[in-house]
C-alpha positions as CSV (number, residue, x, y, z in Angstrom):
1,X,0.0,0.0,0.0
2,X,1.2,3.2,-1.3
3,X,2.2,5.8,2.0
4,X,1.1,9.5,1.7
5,X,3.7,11.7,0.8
6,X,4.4,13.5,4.1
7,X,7.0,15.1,5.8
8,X,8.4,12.5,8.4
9,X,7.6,15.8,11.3
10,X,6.3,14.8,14.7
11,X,3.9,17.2,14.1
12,X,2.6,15.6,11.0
13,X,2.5,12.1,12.7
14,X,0.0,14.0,15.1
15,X,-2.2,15.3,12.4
16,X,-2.1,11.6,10.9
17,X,-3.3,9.7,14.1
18,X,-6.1,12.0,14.4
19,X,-6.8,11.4,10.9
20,X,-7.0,7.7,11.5
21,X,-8.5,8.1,14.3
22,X,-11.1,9.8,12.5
23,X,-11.4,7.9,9.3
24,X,-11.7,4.5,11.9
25,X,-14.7,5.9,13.7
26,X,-16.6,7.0,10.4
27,X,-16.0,3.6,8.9
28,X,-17.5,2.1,12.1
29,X,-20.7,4.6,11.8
30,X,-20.5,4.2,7.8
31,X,-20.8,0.0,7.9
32,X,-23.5,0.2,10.7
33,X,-25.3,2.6,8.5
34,X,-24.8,0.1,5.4
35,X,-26.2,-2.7,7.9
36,X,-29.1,-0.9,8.8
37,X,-29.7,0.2,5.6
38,X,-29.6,-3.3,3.9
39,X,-32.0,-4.3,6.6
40,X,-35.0,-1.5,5.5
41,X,-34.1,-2.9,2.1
42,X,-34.9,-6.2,2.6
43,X,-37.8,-5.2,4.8
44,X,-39.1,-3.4,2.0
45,X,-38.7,-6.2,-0.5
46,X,-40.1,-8.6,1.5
47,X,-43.5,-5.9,1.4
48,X,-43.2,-5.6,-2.1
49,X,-43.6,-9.4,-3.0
50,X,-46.8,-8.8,-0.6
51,X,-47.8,-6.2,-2.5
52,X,-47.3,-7.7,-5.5
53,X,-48.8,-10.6,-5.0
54,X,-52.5,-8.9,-3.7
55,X,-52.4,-6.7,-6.4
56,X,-51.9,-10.0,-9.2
57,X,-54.9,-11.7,-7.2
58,X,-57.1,-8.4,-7.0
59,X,-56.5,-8.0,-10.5
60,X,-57.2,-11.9,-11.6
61,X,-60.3,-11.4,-9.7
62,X,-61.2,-8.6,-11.6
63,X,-60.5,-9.4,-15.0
64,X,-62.3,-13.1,-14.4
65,X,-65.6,-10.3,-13.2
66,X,-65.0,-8.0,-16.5
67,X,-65.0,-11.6,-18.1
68,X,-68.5,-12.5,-16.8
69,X,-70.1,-9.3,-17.2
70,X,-69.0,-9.2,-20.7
71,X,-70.6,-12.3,-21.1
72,X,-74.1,-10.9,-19.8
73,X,-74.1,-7.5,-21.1
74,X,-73.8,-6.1,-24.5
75,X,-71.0,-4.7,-26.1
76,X,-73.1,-1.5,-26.5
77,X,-74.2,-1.5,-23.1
78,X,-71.2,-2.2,-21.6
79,X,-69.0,0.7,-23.4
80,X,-71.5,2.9,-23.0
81,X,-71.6,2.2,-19.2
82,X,-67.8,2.8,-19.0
83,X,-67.3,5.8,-21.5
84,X,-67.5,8.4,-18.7
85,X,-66.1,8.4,-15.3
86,X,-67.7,8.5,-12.1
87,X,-65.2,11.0,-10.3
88,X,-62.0,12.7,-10.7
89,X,-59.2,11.6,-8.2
90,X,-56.2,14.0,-7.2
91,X,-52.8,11.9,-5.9
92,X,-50.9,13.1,-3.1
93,X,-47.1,12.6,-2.3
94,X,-45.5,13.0,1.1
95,X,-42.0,12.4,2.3
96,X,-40.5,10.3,5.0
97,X,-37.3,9.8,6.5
98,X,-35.6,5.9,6.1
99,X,-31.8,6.3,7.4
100,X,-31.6,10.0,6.1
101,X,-32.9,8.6,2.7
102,X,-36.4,10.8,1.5
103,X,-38.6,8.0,0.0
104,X,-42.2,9.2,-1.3
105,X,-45.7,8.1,-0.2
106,X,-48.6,8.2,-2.5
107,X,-52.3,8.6,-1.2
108,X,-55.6,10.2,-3.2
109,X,-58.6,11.8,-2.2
110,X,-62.4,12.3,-4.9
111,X,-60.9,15.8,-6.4
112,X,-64.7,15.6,-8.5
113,X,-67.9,13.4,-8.4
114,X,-69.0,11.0,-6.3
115,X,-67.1,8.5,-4.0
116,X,-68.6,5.5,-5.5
117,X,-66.9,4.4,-8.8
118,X,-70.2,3.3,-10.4
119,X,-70.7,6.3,-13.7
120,X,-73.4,4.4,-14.7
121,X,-77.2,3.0,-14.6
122,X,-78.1,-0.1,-13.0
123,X,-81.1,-0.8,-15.3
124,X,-78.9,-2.4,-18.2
125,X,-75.9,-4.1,-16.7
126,X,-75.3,-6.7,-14.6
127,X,-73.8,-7.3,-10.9
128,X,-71.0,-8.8,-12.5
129,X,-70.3,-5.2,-14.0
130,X,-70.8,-3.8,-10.2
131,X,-68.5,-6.2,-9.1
132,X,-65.6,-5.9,-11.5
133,X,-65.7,-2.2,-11.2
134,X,-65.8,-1.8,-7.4
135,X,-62.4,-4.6,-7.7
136,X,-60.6,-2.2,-9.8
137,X,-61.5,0.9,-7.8
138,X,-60.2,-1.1,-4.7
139,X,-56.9,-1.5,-6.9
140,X,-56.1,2.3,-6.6
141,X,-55.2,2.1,-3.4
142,X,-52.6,-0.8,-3.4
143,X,-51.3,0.3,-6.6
144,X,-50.3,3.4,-5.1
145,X,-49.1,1.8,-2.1
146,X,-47.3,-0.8,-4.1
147,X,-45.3,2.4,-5.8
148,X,-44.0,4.2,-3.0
149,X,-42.6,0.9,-1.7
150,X,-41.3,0.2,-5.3
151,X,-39.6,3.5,-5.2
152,X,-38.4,3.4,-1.7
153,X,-36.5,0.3,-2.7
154,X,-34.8,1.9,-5.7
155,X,-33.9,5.0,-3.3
156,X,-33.0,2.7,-1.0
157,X,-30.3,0.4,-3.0
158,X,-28.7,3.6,-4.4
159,X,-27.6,4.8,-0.9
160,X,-26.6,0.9,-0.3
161,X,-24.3,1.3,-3.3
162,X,-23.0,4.9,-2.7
163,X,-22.3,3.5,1.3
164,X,-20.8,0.6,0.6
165,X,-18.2,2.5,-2.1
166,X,-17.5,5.0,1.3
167,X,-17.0,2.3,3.2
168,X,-14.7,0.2,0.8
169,X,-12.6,3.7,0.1
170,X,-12.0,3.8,3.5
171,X,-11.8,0.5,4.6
172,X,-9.2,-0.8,1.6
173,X,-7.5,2.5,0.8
174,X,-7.7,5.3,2.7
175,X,-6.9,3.7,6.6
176,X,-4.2,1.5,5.4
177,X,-2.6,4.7,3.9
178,X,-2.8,6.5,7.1
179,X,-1.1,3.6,8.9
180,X,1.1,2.7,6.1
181,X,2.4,6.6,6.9
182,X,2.5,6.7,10.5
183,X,4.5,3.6,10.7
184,X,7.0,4.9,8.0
185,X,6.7,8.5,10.4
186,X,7.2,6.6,13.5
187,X,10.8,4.5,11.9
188,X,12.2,7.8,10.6
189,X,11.5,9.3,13.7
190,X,13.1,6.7,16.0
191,X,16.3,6.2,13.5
192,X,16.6,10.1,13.9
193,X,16.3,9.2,17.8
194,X,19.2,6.4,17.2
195,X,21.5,8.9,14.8
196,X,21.2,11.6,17.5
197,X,21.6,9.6,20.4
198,X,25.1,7.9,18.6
199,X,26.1,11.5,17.4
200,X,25.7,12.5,20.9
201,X,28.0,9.7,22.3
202,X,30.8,10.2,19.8
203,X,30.8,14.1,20.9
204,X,30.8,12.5,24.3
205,X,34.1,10.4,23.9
206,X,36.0,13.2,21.9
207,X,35.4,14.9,24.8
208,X,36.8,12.2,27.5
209,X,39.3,12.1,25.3
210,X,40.4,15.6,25.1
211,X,40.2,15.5,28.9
C-alpha cells in the first residue's frame, strides 16, 4: 500500500493519528449505517412481494368479473356504461425519512364526483359489472401503495451502493494509507532518535578524550 507523501515531522505524525483516528470511527458509523440500511431494504422487499402478489390476485379477480359481465351485457351497453367516469381523483405525495434517505408516499382523495366508482345506470348491466368495477376501484389504493414501496426500494439500494463504495474507500484504501504513513513517520523518527543519540555519544568520547 502506497504511503502518503508526508514530511516525516512529529507534528505531522500527530495530524495523521487523528486522521485515523477519525477515518476508523466513520467507517464504524458508515458499515452500521450500510447494515441498517440493507436491513429496510430487505424489509421493503419482502413488502413488495406482498404487494405484488395482492395486487396480481385483485386483479385476476377482476378481470375473471369484467369476463362474466362481458358475457351478460352487451357490447353496446357495456362501453356505453364505461365511456365516462364516475369522479376525478387527485394523488398526493408525502415524504419520509428511512436512514436519512427521502422516500415518497402516495395517497388520493375524490378531487370531483361522487365516492362511488359506479358512472353508470343499473337498469342495463349486470352485478357482474358492479362487481368488477368496485375490484378495480379497490386497486387504486394498493397500486399506489405498491409504488411508494417500489420507489423506496430503488432509493434505497442507491444509498446501499454509494455506502458501501465509502466504506470500501475507507476500509481498503484510505486507513491502510494512514497507517502505512504513520508507521513509516514513526521508523524515521526513531532512527533520527538512534542517529542523534550515537552522534551524541561520539561528541561524548571526543570529549573524555580531550580530557
Amino acid at each position: 500500500m502506497a504511503r502518503l507523501n508526508v514530511n516525516p515531522t512529529r507534528m505531522e505524525l500527530t495530524k495523521l493519528k487523528k486522521r485515523l483516528m477519525t477515518a476508523r470511527r466513520g467507517h464504524k458509523l458508515l458499515k452500521d449505517k450500510r447494515d441498517e440500511l440493507m436491513k429496510r431494504f430487505i424489509e421493503i422487499i419482502k413488502e413488495n412481494q406482498k404487494l405484488r402478489l395482492k395486487l396480481e390476485n385483485m386483479a385476476t379477480d377482476a378481470s375473471k368479473s369484467f369476463v362474466m359481465a362481458g358475457a351478460l351485457t352487451s357490447q353496446e351497453s357495456l362501453a356505453e356504461a364505461l365511456s365516462y367516469p364516475s369522479c376525478k381523483v387527485d394523488v398526493q405525495v408525502s415524504d419520509r425519512n428511512i436512514m436519512g434517505v427521502t422516500v415518497p408516499e402516495f395517497s388520493y382523495s375524490i378531487k370531483e364526483g361522487s365516492s362511488e366508482p359506479y358512472s353508470y345506470g343499473f337498469l342495463n348491466t349486470s352485478s357482474e359489472l358492479d362487481s368488477a368495477v368496485f375490484k378495480m376501484h379497490n386497486m387504486l389504493s394498493v397500486l399506489l401503495e405498491l409504488a411508494g414501496v417500489e420507489k423506496a426500494a430503488q432509493l434505497l439500494a442507491v444509498e446501499i451502493e454509494h455506502t458501501r463504495r465509502r466504506v470500501n474507500a475507507l476500509e481498503y484504501i484510505m486507513i491502510p494509507q494512514l497507517e502505512e504513513t504513520i508507521k513509516y513517520i514513526t521508523m524515521k523518527m526513531e532512527e533520527n532518535e538512534r542517529g542523534n543519540i550515537t552522534r551524541l555519544m561520539k561528541v561524548k568520547d571526543m570529549v573524555l578524550e580531550k580530557k
